[in-house]
N, CA, C and O atoms as a GROMACS GRO file, in nm:
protein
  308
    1UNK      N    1   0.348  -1.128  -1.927
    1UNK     CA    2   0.406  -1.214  -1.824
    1UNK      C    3   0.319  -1.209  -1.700
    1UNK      O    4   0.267  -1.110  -1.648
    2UNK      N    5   0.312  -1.359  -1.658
    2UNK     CA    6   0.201  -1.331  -1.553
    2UNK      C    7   0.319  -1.318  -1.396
    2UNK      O    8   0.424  -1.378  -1.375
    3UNK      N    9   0.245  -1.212  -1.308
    3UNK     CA   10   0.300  -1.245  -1.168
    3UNK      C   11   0.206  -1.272  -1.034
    3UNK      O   12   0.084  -1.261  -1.028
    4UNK      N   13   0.307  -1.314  -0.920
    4UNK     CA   14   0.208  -1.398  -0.831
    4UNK      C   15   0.218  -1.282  -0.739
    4UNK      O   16   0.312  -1.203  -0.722
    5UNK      N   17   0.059  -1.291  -0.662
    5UNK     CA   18   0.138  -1.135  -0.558
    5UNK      C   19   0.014  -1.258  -0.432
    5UNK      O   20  -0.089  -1.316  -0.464
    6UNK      N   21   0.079  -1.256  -0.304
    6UNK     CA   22  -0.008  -1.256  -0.167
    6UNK      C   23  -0.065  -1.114  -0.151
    6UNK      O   24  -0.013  -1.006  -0.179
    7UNK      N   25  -0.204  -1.147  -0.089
    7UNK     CA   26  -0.260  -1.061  -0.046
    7UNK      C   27  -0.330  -1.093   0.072
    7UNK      O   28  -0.419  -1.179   0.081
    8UNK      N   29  -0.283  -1.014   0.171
    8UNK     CA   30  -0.302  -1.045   0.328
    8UNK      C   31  -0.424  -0.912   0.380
    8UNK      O   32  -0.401  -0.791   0.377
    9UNK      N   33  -0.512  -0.956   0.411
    9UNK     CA   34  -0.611  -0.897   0.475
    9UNK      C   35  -0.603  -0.915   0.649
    9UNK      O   36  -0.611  -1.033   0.681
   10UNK      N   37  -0.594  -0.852   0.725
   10UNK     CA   38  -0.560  -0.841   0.881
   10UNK      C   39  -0.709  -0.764   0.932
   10UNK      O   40  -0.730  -0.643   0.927
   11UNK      N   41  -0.798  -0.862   0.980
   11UNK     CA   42  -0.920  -0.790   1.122
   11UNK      C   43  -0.824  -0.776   1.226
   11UNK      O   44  -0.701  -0.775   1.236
   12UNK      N   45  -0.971  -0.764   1.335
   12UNK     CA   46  -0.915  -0.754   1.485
   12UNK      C   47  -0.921  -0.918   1.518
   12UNK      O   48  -0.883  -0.956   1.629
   13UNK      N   49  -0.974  -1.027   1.409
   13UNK     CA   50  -0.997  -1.169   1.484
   13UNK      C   51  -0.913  -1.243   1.416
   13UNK      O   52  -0.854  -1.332   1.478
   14UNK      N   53  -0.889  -1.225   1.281
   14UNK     CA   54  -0.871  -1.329   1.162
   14UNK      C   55  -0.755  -1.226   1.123
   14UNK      O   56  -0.727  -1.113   1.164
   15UNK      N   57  -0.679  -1.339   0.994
   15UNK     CA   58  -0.606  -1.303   0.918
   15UNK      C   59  -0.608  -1.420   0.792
   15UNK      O   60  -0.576  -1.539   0.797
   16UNK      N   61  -0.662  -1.333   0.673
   16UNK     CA   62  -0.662  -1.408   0.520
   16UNK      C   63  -0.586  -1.398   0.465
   16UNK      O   64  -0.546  -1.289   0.425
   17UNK      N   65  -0.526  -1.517   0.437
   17UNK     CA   66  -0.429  -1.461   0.317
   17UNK      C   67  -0.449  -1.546   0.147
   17UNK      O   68  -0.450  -1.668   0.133
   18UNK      N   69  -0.460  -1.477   0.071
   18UNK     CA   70  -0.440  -1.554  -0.049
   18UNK      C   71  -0.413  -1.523  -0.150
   18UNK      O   72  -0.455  -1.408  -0.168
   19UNK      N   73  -0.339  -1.578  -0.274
   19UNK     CA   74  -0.258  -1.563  -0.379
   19UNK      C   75  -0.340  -1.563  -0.528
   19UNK      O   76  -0.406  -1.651  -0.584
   20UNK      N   77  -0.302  -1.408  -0.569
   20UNK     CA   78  -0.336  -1.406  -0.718
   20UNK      C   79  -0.288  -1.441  -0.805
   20UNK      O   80  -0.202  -1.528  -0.790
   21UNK      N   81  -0.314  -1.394  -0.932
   21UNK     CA   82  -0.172  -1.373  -1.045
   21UNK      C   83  -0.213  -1.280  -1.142
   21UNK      O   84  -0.325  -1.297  -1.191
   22UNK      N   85  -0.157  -1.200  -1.173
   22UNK     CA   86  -0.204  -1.073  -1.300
   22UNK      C   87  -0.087  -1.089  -1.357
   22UNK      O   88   0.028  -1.123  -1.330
   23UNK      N   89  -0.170  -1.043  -1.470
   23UNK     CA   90  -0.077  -1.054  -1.626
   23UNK      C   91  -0.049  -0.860  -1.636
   23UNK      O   92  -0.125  -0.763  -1.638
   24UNK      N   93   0.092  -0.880  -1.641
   24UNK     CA   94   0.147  -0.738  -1.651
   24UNK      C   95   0.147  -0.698  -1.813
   24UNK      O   96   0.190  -0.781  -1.892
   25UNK      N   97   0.110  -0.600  -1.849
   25UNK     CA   98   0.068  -0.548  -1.945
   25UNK      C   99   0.122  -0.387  -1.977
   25UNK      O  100   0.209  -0.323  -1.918
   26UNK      N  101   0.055  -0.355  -2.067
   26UNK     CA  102   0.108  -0.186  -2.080
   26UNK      C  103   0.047  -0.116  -1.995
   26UNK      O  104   0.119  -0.024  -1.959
   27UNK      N  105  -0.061  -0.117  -1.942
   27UNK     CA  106  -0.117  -0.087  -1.882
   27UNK      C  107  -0.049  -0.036  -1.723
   27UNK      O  108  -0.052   0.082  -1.688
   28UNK      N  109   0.014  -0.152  -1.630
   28UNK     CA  110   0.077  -0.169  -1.538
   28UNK      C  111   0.225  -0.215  -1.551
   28UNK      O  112   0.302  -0.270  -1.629
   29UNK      N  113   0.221  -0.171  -1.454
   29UNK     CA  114   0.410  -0.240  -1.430
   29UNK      C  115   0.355  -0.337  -1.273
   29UNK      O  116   0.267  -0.313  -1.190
   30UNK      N  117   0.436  -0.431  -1.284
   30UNK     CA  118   0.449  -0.526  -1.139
   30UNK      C  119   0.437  -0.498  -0.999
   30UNK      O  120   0.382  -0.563  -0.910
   31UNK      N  121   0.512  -0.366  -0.999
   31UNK     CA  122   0.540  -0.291  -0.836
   31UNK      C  123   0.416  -0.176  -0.809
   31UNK      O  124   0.378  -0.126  -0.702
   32UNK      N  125   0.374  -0.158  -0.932
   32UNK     CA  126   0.275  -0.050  -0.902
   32UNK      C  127   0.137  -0.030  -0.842
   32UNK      O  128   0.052  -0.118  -0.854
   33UNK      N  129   0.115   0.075  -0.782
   33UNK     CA  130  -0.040   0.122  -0.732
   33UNK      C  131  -0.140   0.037  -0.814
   33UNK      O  132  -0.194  -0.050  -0.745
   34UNK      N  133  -0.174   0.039  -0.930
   34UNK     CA  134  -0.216  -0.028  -1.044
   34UNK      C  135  -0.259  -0.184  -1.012
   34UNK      O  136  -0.364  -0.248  -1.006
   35UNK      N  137  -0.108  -0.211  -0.993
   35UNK     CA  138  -0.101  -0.391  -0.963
   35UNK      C  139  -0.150  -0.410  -0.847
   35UNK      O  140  -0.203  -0.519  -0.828
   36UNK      N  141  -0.148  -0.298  -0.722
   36UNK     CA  142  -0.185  -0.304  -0.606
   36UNK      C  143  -0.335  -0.328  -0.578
   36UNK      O  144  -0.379  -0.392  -0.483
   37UNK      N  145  -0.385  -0.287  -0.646
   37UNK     CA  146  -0.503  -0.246  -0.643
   37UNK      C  147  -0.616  -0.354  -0.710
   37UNK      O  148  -0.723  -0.390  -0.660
   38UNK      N  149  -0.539  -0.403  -0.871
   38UNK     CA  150  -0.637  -0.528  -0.917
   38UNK      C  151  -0.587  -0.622  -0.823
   38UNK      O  152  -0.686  -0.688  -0.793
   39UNK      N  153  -0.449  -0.686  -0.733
   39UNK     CA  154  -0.430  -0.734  -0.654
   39UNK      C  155  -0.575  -0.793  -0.553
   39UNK      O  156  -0.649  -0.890  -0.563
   40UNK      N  157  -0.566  -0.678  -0.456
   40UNK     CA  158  -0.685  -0.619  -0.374
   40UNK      C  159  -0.820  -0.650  -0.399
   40UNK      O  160  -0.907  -0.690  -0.322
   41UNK      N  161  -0.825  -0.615  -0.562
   41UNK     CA  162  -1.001  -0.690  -0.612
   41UNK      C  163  -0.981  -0.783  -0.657
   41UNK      O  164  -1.093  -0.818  -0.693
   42UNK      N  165  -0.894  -0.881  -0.694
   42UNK     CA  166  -0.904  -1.040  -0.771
   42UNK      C  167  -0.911  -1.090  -0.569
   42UNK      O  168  -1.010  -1.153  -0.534
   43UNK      N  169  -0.824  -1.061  -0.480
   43UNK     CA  170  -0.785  -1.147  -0.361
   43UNK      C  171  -0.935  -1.119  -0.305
   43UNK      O  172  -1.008  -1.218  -0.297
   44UNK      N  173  -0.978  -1.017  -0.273
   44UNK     CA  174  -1.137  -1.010  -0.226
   44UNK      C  175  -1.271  -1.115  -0.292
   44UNK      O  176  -1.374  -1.160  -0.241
   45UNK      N  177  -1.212  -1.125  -0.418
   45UNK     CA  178  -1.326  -1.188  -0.539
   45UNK      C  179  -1.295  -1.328  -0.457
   45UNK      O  180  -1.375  -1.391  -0.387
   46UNK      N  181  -1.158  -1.358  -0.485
   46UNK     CA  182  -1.114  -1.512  -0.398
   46UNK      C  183  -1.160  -1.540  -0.281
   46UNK      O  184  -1.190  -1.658  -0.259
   47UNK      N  185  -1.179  -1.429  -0.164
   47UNK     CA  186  -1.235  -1.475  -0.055
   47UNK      C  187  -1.401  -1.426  -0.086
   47UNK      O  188  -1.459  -1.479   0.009
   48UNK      N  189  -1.460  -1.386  -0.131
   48UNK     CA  190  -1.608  -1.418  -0.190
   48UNK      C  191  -1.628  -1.545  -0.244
   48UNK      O  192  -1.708  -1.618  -0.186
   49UNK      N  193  -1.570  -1.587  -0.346
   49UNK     CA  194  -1.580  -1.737  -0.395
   49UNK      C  195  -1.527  -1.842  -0.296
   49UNK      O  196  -1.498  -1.952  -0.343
   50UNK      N  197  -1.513  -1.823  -0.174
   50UNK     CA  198  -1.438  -1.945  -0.094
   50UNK      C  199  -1.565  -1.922  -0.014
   50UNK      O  200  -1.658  -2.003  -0.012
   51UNK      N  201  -1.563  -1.792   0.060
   51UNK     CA  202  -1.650  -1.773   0.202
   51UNK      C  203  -1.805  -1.768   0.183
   51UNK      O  204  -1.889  -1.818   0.257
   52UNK      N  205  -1.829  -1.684   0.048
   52UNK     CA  206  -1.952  -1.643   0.020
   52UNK      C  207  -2.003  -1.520   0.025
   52UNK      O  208  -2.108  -1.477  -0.024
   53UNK      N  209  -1.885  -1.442   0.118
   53UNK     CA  210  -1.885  -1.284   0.139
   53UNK      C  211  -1.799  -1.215   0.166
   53UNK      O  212  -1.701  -1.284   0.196
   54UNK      N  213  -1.780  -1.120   0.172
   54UNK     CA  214  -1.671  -1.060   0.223
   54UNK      C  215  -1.681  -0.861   0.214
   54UNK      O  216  -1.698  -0.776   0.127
   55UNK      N  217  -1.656  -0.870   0.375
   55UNK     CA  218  -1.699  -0.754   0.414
   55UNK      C  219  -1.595  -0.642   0.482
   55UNK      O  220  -1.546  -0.628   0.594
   56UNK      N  221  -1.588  -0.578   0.373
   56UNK     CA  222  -1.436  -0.463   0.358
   56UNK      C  223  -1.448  -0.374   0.519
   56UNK      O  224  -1.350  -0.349   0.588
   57UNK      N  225  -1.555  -0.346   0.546
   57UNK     CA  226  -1.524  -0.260   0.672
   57UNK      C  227  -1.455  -0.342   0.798
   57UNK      O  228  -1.426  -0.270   0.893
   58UNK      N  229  -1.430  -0.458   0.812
   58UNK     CA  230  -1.382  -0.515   0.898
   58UNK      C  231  -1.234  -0.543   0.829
   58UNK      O  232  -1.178  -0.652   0.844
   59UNK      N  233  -1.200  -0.481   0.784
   59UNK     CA  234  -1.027  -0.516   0.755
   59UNK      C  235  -0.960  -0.406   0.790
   59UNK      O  236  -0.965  -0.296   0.733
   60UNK      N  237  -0.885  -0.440   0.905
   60UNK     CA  238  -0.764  -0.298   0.948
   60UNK      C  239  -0.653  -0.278   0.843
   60UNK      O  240  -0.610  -0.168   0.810
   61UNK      N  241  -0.605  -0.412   0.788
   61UNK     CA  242  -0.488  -0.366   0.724
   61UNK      C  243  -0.507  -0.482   0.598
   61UNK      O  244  -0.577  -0.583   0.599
   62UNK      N  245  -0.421  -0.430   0.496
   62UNK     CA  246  -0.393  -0.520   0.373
   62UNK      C  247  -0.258  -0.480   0.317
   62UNK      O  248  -0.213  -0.370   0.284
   63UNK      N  249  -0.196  -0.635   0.316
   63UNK     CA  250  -0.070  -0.640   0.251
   63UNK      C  251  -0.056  -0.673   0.147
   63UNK      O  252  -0.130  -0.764   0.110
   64UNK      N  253   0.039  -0.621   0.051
   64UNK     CA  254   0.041  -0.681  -0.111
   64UNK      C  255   0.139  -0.742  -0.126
   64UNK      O  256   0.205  -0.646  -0.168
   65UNK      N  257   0.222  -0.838  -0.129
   65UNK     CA  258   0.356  -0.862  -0.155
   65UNK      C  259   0.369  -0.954  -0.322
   65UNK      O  260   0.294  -1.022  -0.393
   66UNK      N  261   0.500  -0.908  -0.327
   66UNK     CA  262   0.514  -0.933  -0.528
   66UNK      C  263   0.577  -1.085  -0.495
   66UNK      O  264   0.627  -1.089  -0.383
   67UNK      N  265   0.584  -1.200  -0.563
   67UNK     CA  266   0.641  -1.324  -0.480
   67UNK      C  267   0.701  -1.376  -0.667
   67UNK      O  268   0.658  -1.429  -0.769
   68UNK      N  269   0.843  -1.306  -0.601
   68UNK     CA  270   0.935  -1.357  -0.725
   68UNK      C  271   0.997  -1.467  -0.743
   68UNK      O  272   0.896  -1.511  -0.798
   69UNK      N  273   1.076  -1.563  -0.748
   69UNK     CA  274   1.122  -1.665  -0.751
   69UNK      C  275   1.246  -1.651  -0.637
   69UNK      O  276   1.239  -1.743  -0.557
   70UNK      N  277   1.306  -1.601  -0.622
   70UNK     CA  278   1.438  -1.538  -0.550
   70UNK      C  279   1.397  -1.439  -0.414
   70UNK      O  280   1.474  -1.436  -0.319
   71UNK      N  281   1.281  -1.365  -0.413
   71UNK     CA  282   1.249  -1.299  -0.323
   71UNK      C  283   1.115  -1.208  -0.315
   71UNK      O  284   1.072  -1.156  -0.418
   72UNK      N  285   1.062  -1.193  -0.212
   72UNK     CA  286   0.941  -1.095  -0.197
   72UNK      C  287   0.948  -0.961  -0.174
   72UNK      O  288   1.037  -0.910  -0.106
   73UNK      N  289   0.854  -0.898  -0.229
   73UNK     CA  290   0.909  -0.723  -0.246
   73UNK      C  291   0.733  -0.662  -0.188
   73UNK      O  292   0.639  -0.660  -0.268
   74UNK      N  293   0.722  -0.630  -0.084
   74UNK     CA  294   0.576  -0.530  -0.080
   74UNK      C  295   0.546  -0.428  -0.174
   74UNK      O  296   0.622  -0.334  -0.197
   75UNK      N  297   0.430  -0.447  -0.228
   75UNK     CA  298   0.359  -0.332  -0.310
   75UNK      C  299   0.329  -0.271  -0.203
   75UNK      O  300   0.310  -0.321  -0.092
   76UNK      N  301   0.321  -0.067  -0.260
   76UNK     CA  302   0.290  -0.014  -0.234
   76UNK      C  303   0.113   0.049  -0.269
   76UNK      O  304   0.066   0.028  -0.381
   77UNK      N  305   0.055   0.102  -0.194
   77UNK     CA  306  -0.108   0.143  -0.262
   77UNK      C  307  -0.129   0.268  -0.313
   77UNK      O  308  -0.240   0.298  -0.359
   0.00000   0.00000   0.00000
């Protein structure tokens, strides 16, 4: 089953946000560190393929949120 998660990247100038989807597997469960994390590298890959780069030391914060049909739940890292 595939799920949709936002992933919000926060500088001191900008704020990115953009939407994955991973296929939950045995591997992972939905809410998990796991999901958090390929989250984090598919949403980075996305702003490489949009911007052309993308440069991790300038991000103060990153949000994961799970985006269910009924409601949003933050992953934890």
């Amino acid at each position: 089953m595939a799920y949709a998660y936002r992933v919000t990247f926060v500088t001191d100038y900008l704020t990115i946000t953009t939407t994955v989807e991973l296929e939950a597997d045995d591997s992972f469960q939905n809410l998990s560190s796991e999901a958090y994390e390929q989250a984090v590298i598919n949403a980075e890959n996305n702003v490489k393929d949009e911007l052309g780069r993308f440069d991790e030391t300038i991000i103060n914060d990153i949000t994961v949120t799970l985006l269910l049909d009924d409601e949003e739940i933050e992953v934890e890292e």
